[in-house]
C-alpha positions in Angstrom: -17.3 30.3 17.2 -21.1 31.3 16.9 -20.6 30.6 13.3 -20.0 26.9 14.2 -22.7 27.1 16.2 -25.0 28.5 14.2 -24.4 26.3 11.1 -26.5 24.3 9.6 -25.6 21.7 6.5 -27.1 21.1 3.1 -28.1 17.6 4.3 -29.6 18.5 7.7 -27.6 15.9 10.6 -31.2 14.0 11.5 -32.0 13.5 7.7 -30.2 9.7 5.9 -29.5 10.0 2.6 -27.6 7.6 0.0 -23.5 8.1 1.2 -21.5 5.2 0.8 -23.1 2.6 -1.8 -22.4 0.3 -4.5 -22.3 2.5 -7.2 -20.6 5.9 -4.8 -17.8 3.7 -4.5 -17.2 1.7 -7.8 -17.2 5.3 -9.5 -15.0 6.7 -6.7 -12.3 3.6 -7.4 -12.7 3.8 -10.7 -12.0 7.8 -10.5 -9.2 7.0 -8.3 -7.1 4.5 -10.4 -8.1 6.8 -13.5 -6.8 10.5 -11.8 -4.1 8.9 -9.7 -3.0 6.9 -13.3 -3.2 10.7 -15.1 -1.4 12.1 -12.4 1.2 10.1 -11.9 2.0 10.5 -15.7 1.6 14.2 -15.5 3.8 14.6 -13.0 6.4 12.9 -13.8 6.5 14.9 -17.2 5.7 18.3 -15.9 6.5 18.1 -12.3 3.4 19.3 -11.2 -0.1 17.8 -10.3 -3.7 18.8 -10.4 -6.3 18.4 -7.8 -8.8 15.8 -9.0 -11.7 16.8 -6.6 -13.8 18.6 -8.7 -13.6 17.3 -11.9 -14.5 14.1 -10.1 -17.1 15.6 -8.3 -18.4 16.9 -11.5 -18.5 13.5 -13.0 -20.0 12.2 -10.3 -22.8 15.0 -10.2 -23.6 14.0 -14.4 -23.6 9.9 -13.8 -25.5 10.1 -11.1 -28.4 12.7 -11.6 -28.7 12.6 -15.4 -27.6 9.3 -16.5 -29.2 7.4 -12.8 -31.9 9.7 -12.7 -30.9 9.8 -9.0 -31.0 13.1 -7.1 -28.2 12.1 -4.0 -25.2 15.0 -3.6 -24.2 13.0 -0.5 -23.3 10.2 -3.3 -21.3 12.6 -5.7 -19.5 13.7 -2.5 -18.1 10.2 -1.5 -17.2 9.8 -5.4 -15.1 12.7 -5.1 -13.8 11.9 -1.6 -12.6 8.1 -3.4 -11.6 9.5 -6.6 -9.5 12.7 -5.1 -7.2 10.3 -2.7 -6.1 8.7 -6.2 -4.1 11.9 -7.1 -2.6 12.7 -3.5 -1.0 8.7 -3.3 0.0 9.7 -7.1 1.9 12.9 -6.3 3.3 11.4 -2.9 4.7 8.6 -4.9 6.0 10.1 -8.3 8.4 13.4 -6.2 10.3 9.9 -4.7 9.6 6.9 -5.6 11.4 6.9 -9.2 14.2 7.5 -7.4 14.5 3.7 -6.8 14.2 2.9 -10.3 17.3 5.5 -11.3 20.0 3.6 -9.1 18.1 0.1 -10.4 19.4 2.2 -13.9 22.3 2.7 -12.7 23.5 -0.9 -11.5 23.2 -0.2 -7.7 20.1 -2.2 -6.9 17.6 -4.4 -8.5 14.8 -2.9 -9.9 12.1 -2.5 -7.5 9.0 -4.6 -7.3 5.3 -3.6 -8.0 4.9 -5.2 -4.2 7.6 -3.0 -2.3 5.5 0.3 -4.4 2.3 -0.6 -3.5 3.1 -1.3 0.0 5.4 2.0 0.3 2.2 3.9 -0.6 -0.9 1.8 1.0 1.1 2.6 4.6 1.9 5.9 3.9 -1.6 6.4 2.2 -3.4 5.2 5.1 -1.2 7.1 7.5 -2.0 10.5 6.4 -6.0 9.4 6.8 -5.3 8.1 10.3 -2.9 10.5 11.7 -6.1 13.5 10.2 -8.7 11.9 11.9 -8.3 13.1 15.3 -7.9 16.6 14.2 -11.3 16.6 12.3 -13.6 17.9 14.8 -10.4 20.4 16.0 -9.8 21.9 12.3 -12.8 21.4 10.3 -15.9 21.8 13.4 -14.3 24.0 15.6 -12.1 26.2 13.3 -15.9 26.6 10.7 -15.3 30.0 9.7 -11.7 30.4 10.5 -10.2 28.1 8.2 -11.6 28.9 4.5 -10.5 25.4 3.5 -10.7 27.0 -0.2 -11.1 23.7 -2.7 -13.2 21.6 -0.2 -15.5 25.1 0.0 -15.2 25.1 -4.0 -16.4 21.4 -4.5 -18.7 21.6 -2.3 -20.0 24.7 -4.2 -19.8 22.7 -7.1 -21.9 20.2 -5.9 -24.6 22.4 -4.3 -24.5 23.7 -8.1 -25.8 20.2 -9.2 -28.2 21.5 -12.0 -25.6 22.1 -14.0 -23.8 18.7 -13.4 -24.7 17.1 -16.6 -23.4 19.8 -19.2 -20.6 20.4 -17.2 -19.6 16.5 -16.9 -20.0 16.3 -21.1 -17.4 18.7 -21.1 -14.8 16.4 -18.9 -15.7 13.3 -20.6 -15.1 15.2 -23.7 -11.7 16.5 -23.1 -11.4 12.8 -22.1 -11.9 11.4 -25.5 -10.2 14.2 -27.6 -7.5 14.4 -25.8 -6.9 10.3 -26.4 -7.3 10.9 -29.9 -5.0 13.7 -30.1 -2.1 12.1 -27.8 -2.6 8.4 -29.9 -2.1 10.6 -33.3 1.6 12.3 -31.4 2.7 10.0 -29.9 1.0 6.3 -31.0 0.6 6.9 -34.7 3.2 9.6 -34.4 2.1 11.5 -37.7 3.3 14.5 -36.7 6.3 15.1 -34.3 5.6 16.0 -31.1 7.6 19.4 -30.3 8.9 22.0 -32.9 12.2 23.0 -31.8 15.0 25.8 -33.3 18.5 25.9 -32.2 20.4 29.2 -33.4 23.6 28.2 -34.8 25.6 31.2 -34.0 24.2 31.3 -30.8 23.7 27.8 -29.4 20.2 28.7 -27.7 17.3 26.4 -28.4 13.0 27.1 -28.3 10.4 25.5 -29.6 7.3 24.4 -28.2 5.7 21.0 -27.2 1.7 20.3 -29.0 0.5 18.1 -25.8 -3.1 18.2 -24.9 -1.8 17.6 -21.4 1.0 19.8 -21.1 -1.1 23.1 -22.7 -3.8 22.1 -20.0 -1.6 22.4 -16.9 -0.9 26.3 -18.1 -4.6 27.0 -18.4 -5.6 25.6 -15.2 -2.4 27.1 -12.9 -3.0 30.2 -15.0 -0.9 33.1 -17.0 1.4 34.0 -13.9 2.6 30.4 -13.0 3.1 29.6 -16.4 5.1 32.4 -17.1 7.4 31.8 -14.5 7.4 28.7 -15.2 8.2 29.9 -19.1 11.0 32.7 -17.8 12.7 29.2 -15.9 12.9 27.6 -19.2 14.2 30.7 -21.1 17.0 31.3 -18.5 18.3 27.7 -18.6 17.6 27.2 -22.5 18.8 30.8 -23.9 21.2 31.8 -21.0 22.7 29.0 -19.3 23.4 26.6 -22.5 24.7 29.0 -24.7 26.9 30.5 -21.9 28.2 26.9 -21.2 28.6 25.9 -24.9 30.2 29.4 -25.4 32.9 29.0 -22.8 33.3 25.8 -22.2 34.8 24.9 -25.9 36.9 21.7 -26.0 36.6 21.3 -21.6 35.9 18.0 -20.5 33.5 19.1 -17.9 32.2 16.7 -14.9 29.9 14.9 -15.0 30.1 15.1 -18.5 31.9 12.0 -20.4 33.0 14.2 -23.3 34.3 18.0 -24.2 31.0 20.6 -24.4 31.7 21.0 -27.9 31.6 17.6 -28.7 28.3 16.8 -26.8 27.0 19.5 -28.1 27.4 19.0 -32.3 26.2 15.2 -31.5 23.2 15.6 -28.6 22.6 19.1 -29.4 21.1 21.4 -26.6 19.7 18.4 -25.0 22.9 16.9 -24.1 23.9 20.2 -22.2 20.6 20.0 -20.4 21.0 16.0 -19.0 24.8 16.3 -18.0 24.5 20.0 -16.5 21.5 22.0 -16.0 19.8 19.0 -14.4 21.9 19.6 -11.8 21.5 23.7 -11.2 17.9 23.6 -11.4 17.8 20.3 -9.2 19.4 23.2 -6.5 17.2 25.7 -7.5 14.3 23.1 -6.9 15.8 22.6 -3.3 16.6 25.6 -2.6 12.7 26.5 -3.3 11.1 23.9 -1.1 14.0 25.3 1.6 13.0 28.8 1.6 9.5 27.8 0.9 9.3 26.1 4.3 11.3 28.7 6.1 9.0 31.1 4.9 6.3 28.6 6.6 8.2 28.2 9.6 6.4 30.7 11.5 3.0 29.6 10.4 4.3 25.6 10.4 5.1 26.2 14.3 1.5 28.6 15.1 -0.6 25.7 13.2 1.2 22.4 15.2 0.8 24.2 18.3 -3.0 25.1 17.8 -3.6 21.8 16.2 -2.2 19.9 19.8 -4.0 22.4 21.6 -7.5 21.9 20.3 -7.1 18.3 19.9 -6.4 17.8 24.0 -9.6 19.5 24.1 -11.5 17.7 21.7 -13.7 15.7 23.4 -16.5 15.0 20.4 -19.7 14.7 22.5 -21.5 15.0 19.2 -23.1 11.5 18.8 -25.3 12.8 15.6 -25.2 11.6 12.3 -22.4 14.4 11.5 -20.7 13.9 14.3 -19.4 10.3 13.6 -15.9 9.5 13.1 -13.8 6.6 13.3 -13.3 4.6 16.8 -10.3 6.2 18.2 -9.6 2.3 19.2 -9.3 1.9 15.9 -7.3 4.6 14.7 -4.4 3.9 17.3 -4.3 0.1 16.4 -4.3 1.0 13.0 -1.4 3.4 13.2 0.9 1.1 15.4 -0.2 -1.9 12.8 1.4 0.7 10.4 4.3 1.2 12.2 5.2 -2.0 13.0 4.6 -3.1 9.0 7.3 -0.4 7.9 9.9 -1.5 10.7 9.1 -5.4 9.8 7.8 -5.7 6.3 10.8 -7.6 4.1 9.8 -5.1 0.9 10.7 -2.1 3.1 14.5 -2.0 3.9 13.5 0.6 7.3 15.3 -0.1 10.4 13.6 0.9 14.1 15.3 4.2 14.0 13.6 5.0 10.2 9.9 3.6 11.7 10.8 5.5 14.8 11.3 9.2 12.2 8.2 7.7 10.1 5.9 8.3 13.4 7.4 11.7 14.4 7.7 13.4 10.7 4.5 11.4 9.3 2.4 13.5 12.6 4.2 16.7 12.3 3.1 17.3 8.8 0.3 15.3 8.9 -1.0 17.5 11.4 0.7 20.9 9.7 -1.0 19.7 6.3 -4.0 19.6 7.6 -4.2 22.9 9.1 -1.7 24.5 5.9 -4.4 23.5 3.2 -7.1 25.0 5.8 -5.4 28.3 5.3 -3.5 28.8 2.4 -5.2 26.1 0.3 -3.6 22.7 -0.9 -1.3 24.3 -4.2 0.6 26.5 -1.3 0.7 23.8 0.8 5.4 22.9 1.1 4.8 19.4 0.8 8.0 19.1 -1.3 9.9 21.4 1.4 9.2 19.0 3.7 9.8 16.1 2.5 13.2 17.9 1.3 13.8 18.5 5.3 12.9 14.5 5.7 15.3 13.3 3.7 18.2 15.0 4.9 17.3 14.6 8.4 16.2 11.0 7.6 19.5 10.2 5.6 22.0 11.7 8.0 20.3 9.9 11.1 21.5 6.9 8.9 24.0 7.7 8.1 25.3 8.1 11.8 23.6 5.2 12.7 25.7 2.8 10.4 23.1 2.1 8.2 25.2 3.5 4.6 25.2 2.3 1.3 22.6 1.3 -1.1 20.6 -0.6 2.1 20.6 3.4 3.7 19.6 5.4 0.9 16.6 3.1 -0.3 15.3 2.9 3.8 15.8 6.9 3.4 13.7 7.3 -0.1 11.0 4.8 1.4 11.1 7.1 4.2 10.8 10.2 2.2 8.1 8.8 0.1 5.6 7.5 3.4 6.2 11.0 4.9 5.3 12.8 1.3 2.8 10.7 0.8 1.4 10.8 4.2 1.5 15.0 3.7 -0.2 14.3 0.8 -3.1 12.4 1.8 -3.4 14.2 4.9 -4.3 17.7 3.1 -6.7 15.9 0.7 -8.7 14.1 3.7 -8.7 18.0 5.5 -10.6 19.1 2.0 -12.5 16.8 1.5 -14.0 16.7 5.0 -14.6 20.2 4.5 -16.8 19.6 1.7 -18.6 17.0 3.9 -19.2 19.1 6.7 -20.4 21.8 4.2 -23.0 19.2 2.6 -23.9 17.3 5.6 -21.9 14.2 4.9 -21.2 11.1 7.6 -17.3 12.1 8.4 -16.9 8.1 9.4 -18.4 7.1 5.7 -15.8 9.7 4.3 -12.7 8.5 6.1 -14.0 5.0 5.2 -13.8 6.2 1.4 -10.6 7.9 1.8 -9.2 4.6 2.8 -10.9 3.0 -0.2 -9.1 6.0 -2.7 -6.2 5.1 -0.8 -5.9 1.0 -1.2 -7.5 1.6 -5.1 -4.9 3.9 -6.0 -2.0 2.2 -3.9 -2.7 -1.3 -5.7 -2.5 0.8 -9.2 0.5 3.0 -8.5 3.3 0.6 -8.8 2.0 -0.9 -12.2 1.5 2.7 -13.8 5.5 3.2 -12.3 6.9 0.0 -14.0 5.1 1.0 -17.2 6.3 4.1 -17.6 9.8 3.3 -16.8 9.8 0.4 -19.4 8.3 2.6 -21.9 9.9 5.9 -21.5 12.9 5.8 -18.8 12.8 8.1 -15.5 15.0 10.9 -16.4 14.8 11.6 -19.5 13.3 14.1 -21.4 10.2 12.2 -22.4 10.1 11.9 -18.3 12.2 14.6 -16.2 10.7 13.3 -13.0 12.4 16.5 -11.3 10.9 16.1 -7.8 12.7 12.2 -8.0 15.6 13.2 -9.2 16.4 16.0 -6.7 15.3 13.7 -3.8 18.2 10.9 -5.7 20.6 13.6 -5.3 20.6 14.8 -1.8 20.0 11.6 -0.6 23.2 10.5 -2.8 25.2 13.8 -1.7 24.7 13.1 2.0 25.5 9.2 2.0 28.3 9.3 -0.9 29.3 13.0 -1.8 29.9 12.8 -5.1 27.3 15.4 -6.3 28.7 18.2 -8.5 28.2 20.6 -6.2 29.1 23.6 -8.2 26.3 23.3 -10.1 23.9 22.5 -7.5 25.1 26.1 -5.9 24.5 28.2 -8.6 21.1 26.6 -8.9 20.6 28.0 -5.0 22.1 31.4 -5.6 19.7 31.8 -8.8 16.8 30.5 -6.0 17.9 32.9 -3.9 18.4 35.9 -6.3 14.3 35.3 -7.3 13.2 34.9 -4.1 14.9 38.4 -3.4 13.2 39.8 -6.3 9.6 38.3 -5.0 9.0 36.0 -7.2 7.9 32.8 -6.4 10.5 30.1 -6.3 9.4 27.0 -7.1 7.6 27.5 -10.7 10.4 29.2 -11.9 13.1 26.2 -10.6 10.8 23.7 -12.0 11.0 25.8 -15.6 14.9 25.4 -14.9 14.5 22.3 -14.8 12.3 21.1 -17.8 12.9 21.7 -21.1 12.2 25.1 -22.6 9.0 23.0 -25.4 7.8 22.1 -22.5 7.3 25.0 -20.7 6.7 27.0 -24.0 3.8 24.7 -24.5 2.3 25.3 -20.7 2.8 29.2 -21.4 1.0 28.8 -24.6 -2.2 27.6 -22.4 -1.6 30.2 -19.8 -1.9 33.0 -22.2 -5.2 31.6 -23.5 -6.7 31.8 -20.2 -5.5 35.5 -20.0 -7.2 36.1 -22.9 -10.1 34.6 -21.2 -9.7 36.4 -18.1 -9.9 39.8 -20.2 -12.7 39.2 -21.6 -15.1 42.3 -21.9 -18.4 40.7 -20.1 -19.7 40.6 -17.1 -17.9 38.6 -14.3 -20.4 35.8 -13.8 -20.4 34.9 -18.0 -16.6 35.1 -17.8 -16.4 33.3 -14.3 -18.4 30.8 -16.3 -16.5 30.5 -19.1 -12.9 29.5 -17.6 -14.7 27.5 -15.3 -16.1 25.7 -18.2 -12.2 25.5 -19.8 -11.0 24.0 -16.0 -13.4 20.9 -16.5 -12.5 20.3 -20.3 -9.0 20.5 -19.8 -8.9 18.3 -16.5 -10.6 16.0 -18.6 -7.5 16.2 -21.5 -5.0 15.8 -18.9 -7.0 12.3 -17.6 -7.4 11.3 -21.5 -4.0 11.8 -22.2 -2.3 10.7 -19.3 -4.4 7.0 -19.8 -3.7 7.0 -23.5 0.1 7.7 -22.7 0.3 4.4 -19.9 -1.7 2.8 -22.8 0.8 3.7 -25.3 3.4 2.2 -22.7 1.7 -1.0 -22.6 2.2 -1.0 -26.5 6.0 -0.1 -26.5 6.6 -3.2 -24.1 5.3 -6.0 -26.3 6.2 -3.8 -29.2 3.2 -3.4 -30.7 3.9 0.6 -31.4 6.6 -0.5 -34.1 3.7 -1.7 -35.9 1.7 1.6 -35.5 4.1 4.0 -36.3 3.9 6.2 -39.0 6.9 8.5 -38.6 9.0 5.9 -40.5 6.8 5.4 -43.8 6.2 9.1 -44.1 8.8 11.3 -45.7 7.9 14.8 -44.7 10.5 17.6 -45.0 11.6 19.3 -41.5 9.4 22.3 -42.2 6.3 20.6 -43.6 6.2 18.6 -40.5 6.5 21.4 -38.3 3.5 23.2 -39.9 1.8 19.9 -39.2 2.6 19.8 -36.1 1.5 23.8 -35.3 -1.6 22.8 -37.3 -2.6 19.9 -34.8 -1.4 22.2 -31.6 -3.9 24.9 -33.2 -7.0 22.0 -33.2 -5.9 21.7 -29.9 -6.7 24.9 -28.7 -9.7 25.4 -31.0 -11.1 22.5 -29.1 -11.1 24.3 -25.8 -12.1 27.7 -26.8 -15.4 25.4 -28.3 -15.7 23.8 -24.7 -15.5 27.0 -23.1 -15.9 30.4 -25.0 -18.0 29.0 -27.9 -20.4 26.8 -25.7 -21.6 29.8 -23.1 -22.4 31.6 -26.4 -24.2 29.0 -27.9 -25.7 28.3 -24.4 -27.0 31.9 -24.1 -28.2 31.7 -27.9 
């Protein structure tokens, strides 16, 4: 606790600096509709978002001090705070909310409205910020030197490293702009196909590899171990489980398929065998991860909810300086029963008492244990998907036994699912960014007024980037798996109906179960299950070329500086190609990319294409290794 006494911020508490202007929060929005936007996308193809916090704060840094002339860190840090709520209302919405649009799909429902969206995630958005506000001065003050809080700590660092801000922002901007060229050329133009794929005949197993700026970027930035789970995933399901199903199963008419294997197999090729079966076993592999995952955290879940209640009966702020100043705890409760009373009331949200009533005592359980988890074991180990897994099937049987069944029931128990992930969500992105503050000497009540700002910005977005995508591309499919929403479909759907083929979904748990036993980590490798093997091929490819940055003979603060460099360009591809792609949806619903497309008028043979193709993916990855490897050189020269 003499740390926290002792520490003294960048921004000393009795100095004012520019926080909260005009400019601080048109970027932030603009950063916030832009990341959320990307994510969202990203996600829903890959099943897996990025943190937007530093890249922002790294644009941020380069507008302000070098285009503005303007020497204010306090700025760049509510940019961030703004911009980074975008992605945490994204990922909150995209594990549940396409659920909605599935049974719409599927003749159960209407299709839902931008409205009911954008409401779904403004309340749950602005949740998570209320129900973390109390435990500020508990987690982030008290707890200084206790709880690492590793990416607030990190962007903070980043900002503190402000002299560097401007050649560091080119490089995001830049894998902004040649990442939309790349992805209008795929997919707009669509010169060269997307994925090269080979099946062996003899042996019914497929692989190939995806040439997506976006895709390659999420396997540099998780790195060469989650991609290769993720990769050894794709190989099991694509090279094991296919062939062993098209091998045996012969002439069967399997459920839920509607014709014999052999059938669906000469006409859909492996494809078919992945959307009528392996959906399923790695939709139970995926649950069985977030199960386990959360189990593991029970211990930890329980230690951090009790210390959290403990310091926050004793947190009686006395603080009255500049960084001392939260939100008016008047405020805060009024603005969670307003909340509260919207999700029990509002006519877009089909919640009864009883869902509002689980909505307050979920929403503050992980609310709380978010804020803390991220505090510890930083925001990517954070089981928000575990428990919004346990939500849902508490949420959907208390429904169930309440009376309230059919299609009415399981929509009140996704919109629960999706406030309570997105409350998670928002809740451990609040925690960080706070952390930053406290770190730079930020106004905690000008932060949580920005989070709110990222929040309404991203929530007023969300449901027009949803309806485009599904228009354009379908949820589902394998242009977008949307795993995360189609898992939360099915146990919701196998609690309320039953119809689930459950011998699927089982072997997806036993194979959970069989790599948690063997220690490796769960959830990459379901996810890999899950997607198709170009795909996850495509994120390995990117993993492997940050190994080979990571063994790089130099000294560790060059090669530090070097991956670092390869983080920023390819947040910035994943943001480029992410807008161009809900661009590029835009065009397929007023069917202007008929017009545009190539792939008709030009009569390449199979394998000139796919040297085409590998020719484009290599650009690709010269690109980064000039953003990265090539620039520090040129730098040093």
């Amino acid at each position: 606790m003499n740390e926290q006494k002792d520490f003294k911020p960048y921004i000393p508490a009795d100095k004012v600096t520019p926080e909260l202007t005009i400019t601080s929060v048109l970027m932030g929005i603009i950063l916030a509709v832009i990341f959320g936007a990307a994510n969202a996308y990203l996600g829903l193809r890959v099943g897996m978002t990025v943190s937007a916090s530093i890249p922002a704060a790294v644009l941020a840094m380069g507008i302000i001090r070098v285009v503005m002339r303007k020497n204010s860190i306090l700025e760049s840090n509510i940019v961030q705070t703004i911009g980074s709520a975008g992605e945490s209302v994204a990922a909150g919405a995209i594990f549940t909310l396409p659920a909605l649009f599935l049974w719409a799909k599927e003749g159960k429902m209407e299709t839902p409205g931008i409205l009911q969206i954008t409401i779904i995630a403004l309340l749950g958005g602005i949740l998570g910020v209320l129900f973390m506000v109390p435990l500020r001065n508990a987690l982030i003050v008290k707890e200084h030197g206790i709880l690492p809080y590793p990416e607030g700590t990190a962007c903070a660092e980043v900002l503190l490293a402000g002299e560097e801000g401007g050649a560091n922002a080119s490089s995001v901007f830049a894998g902004m702009g040649i990442a939309a060229v790349f992805k209008f050329v795929i997919d707009g133009l669509k010169v060269v196909p997307s994925e090269i794929s080979y099946t062996f005949k003899s042996f019914s197993g497929t692989i190939g590899t995806q040439i997506y700026p976006a895709v390659f970027s999420v396997g540099y930035i998780c790195g060469p171990r989650i991609s290769s789970y993720m990769f050894a995933g794709g190989l099991v399901s694509w090279m094991v489980l296919i062939p062993a199903i098209v091998l045996f199963g012969g002439e069967t008419l399997l459920y839920p398929g509607t014709a014999s294997i052999q059938e669906m197999f000469a006409t859909g090729g492996a494809g078919a065998i992945w959307g009528s079966y392996i959906r399923y076993i790695g939709a139970g592999a995926l649950a069985a991860g977030g199960i386990i995952s959360l189990i593991k955290s029970l211990p930890l879940i329980v230690r951090t909810f009790r210390d959290a209640i403990a310091s926050l009966k004793g947190n009686t702020n006395t603080n009255t300086s500049r960084t001392g100043q939260d939100l008016n705890m008047g405020f805060i409760l009024g603005g969670i029963v307003l909340c509260i009373v919207a999700i029990w009331l509002a006519p877009p949200i089909p919640v009864t008492f009883l869902g509002a009533v689980i909505v307050v005592v979920f929403g503050f359980f992980f609310a709380t244990v978010s804020s803390r988890m991220v505090g510890l074991v930083g925001s990517s180990n954070n089981p928000v998907s575990g428990m919004a897994i346990a939500t849902l099937l508490f949420s959907t049987l208390a429904l169930k036994l309440s009376g309230d069944t059919g299609i009415h029931g399981m929509q009140g128990a996704i919109a629960i699912g999706s406030i309570i992930c997105i409350v998670a969500a928002i809740a451990g992105d609040t925690s960080q960014d706070l952390k930053t503050g406290f770190l730079l000497g930020a106004t905690p009540k000008k932060q949580q007024i920005g989070e709110f700002i990222g929040v309404i910005a991203a929530a007023l977005a969300i449901g027009s980037v949803l309806y485009l995508l599904n228009a354009a591309y379908g949820f589902g499919t394998e242009a977008l798996a949307a795993p995360q929403a189609m898992l939360m479909k099915m146990i919701i759907e196998g609690v309320m109906e039953n119809n689930l083929p459950w011998a699927l979904v089982f072997i997806g748990v036993c194979l959970a179960v069989v790599i948690e036993i063997l220690g490796i980590p769960v959830l990459p490798f379901a996810i890999g299950i899950y997607l198709p093997i170009q795909l996850n091929a495509c994120i390995m490819v990117g993993g492997l070329v940050r190994l080979v940055f990571e063994k790089l003979k130099t000294d560790k603060l060059k090669k530090s500086a070097i991956i670092n460099d390869g983080v920023l360009y390819c947040s910035g591809m994943i943001a480029g190609e992410g807008l161009v792609g809900i661009l590029l949806a835009i065009f397929a619903i007023v069917g202007i990319n008929d017009y545009i497309d190539f792939s008709k008028k030009l009569t390449l043979s199979p394998l000139v294409s796919s040297i085409a193709s590998l020719v484009v993916f290599a650009l690709i990855i010269l690109t980064v290794l000039k953003f990265s490897l090539w620039k520090k050189r040129s730098d040093e020269k």
